[in-house]
C-alpha positions in Angstrom: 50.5 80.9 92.4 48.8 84.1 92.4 50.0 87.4 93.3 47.7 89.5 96.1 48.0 93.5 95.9 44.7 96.0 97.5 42.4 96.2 99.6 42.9 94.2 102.7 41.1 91.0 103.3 40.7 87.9 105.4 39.9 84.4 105.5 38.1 82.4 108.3 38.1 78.6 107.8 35.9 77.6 111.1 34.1 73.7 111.7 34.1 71.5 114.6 36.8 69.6 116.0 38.2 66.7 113.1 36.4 68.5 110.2 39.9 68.6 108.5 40.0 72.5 108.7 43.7 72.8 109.3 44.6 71.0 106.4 42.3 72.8 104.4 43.6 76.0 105.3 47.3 74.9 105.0 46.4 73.7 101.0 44.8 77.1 100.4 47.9 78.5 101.4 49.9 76.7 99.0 47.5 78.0 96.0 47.3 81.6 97.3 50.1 83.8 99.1 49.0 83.4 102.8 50.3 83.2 106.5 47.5 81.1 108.8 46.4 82.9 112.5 45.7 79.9 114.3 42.2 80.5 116.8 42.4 77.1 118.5 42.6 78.2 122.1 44.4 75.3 123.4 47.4 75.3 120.7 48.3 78.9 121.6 50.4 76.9 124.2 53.5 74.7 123.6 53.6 71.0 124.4 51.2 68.4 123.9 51.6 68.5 120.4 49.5 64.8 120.0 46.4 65.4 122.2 46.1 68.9 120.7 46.5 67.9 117.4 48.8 70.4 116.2 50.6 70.0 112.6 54.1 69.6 112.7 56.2 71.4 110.6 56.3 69.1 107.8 52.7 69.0 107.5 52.8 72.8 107.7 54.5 73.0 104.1 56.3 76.0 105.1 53.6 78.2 105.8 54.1 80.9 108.0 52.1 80.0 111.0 50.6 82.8 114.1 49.6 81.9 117.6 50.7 79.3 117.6 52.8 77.5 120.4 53.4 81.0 121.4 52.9 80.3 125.3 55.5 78.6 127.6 53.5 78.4 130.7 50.8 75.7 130.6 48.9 76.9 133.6 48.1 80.8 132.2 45.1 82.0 130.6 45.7 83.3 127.3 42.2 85.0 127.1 40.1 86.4 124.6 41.4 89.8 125.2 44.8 88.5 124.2 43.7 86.4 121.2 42.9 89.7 119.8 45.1 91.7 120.5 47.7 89.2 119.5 45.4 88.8 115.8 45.6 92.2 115.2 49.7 92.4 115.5 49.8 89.4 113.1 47.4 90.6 110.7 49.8 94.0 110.5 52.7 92.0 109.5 51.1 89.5 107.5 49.7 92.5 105.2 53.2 94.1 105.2 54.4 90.7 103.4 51.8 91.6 100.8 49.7 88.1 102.0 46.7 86.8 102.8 45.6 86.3 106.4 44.1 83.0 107.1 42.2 82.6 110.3 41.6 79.1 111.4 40.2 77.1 114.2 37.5 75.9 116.2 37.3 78.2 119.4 34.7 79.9 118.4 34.8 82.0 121.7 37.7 83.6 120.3 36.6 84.7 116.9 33.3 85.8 118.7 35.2 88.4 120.8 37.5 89.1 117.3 34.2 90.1 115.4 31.9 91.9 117.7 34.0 93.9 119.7 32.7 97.1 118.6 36.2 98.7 119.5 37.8 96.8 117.3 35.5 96.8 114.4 36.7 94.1 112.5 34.0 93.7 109.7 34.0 97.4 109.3 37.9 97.4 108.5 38.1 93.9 106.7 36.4 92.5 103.8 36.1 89.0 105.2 35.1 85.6 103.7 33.6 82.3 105.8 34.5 79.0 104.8 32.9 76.6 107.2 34.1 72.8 106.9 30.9 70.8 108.2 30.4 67.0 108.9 27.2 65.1 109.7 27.5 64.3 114.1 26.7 60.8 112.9 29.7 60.4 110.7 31.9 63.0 112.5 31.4 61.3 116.0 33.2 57.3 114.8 35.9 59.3 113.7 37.1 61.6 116.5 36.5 58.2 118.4 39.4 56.8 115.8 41.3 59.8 116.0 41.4 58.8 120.1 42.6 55.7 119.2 45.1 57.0 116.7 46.5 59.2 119.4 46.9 56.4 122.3 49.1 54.5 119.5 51.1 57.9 119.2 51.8 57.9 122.8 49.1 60.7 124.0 49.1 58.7 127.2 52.9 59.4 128.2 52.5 62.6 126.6 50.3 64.0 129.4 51.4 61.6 132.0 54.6 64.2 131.6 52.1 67.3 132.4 50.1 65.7 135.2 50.4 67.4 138.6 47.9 65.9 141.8 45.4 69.0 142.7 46.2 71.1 139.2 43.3 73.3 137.9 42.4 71.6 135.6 40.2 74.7 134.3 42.5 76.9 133.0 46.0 76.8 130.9 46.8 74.2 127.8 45.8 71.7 131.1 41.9 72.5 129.5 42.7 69.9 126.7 40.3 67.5 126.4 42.1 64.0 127.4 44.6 66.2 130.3 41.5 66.2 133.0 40.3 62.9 132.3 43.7 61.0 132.4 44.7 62.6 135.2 41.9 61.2 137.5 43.4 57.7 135.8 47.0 59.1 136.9 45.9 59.3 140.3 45.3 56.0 141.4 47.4 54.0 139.0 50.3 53.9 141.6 48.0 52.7 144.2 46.7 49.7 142.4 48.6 46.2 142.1 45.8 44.7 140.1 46.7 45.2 136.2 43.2 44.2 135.1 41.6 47.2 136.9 44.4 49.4 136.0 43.6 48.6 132.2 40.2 49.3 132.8 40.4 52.7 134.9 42.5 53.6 131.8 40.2 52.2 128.7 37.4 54.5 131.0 39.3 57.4 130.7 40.4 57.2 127.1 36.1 56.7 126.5 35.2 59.8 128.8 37.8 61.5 126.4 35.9 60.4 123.1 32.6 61.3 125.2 34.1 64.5 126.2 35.2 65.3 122.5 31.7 64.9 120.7 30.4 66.7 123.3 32.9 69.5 122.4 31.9 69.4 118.6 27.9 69.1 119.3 28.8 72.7 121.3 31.2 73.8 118.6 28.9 73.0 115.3 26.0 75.1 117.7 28.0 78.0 118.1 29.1 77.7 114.2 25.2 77.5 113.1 24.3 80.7 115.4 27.2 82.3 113.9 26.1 82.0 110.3 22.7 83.5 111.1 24.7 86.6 111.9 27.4 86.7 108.7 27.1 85.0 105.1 29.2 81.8 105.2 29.6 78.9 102.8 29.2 75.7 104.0 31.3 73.2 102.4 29.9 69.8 103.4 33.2 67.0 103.9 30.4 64.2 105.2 31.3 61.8 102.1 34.8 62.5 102.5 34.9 61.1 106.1 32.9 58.3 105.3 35.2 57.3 102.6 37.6 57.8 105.3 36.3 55.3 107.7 36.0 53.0 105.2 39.6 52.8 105.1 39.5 53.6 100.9 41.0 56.3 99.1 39.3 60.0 99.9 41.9 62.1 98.0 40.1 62.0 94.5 36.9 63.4 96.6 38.4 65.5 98.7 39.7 67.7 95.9 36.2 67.7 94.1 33.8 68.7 96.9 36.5 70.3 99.5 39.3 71.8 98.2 38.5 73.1 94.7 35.1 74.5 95.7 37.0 76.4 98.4 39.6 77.3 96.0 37.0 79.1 93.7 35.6 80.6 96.6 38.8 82.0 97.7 39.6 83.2 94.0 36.5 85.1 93.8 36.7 86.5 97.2 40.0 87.8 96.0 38.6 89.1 92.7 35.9 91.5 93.9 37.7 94.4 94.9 41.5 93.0 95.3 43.5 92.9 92.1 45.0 89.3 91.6 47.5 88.2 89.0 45.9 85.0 87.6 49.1 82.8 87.6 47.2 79.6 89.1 48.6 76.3 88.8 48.0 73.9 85.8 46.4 71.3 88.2 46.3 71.0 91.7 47.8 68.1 93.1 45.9 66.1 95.5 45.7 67.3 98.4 45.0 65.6 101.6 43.1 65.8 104.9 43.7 65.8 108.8 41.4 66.6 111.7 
């Protein structure tokens, strides 16, 4: 483990949706003394834990976690406004614990407004480092469709049948989620259908407008990611053979940590090095680490 004292830095870890950025961000943590800001727009609200694909607290590994599940009511608008002004009271306590701030997340609307507001200054005030987790489209697209289907065996489909409401905006609140609008137009005329055949179907459509809906989501998100690095220095750490392994069904973990996590643990190190003193006390060997969307 290594000991942070100085200047005051932060990390981004951004990608698309399923790039595996939380899990990267939550193994960083482990190597470094950190506290993760989450920048997903849609887990800043509590509940529907599966189709928002938060980590539980076991796969959080006891890392202090920000923004996350903060908001009770699913139908307000937690807005860019508040995203930063909510990032900017974390990052205060999280450098009070002497720690490393670790922003993560794919709402790239959010860290827009966090890094060009010219009121808040944020480059100006922060040395800040870029770690974006990228995927081919043509091997990241078969696997959100599998992480669909993961989440219909979890129960995703009882999960929002709890949140639907006929005639809710659908537009605003945690009720945004991709996989909330589409079932609930599936929710609407199950009761009004006898026939069981149909009613499979009207579902097995919704659950493929979802996967449609979600590489959609990506395709925008990996746009807004490549404009983004024309404006700041990132590094690009590429996970396509990881998730190829992956949907092979064979063991990733051996490649994972050789062209994921220890490139990005160097990175971090000698981020940390420039102009921050850090007490080299790294671990013998990493173990394994794992990855999630």
């Amino acid at each position: 483990m290594a000991s942070l004292v100085g200047k005051r830095k932060v990390l981004f870890i951004l990608g698309a949706t399923g790039t595996g950025k939380t899990k990267l961000s939550i193994n960083l943590a482990m190597q470094f003394p950190s506290e993760i800001i989450n920048s997903d727009k849609i887990q800043v609200y509590k509940g529907l834990d599966i189709i928002t694909n938060k980590a539980s607290e076991s796969e959080r590994c006891g890392i202090p976690h920000h923004l996350f599940g903060i908001i009770d009511d699913p139908d307000s608008d937690f807005t860019s406004d508040d995203f930063c002004n909510h990032v900017l009271v974390a990052l205060d306590i999280i450098f009070q614990n002497g720690h490393l701030p670790i922003i993560v997340g794919g709402s790239n609307t959010y860290l827009g407004a966090l890094l060009e507001d010219p009121n808040i200054a944020f480059c100006s005030k922060y040395d800040c480092c870029f770690i974006w987790v990228d995927v081919s489209l043509p091997v990241l697209f078969p696997y959100l469709d599998k992480r669909v289907d993961e989440m219909v065996d979890a129960g995703v489909v009882e999960e929002i049948r709890e949140y639907f409401v006929a005639g809710a905006d659908y537009s605003r609140g945690i009720r945004r989620a991709i996989g909330v609008p589409e079932l609930g137009e599936y929710f609407l005329v199950e009761k009004e259908m006898d026939d069981e055949v149909q009613k499979e179907k009207m579902l097995q459509h919704a659950i493929t407008k979802t996967k449609e809906n979600t590489r959609r989501l990506s395709e925008m998100q990996l746009w807004k990611i490549q404009k983004m690095n024309y404006e700041r220095k990132m590094t690009r750490i590429d996970s396509t053979k990881v998730f190829e392994v992956v949907l092979k069904g064979e063991d990733y973990k051996h490649l994972y940590q050789e062209i994921v996590f220890k490139p990005s643990m160097e990175l971090v190190q000698k981020f940390l090095e420039k102009t921050t003193e850090v007490k080299k006390i790294m671990p013998q060997k990493a173990e394994p680490a794992t990855i999630c969307a």
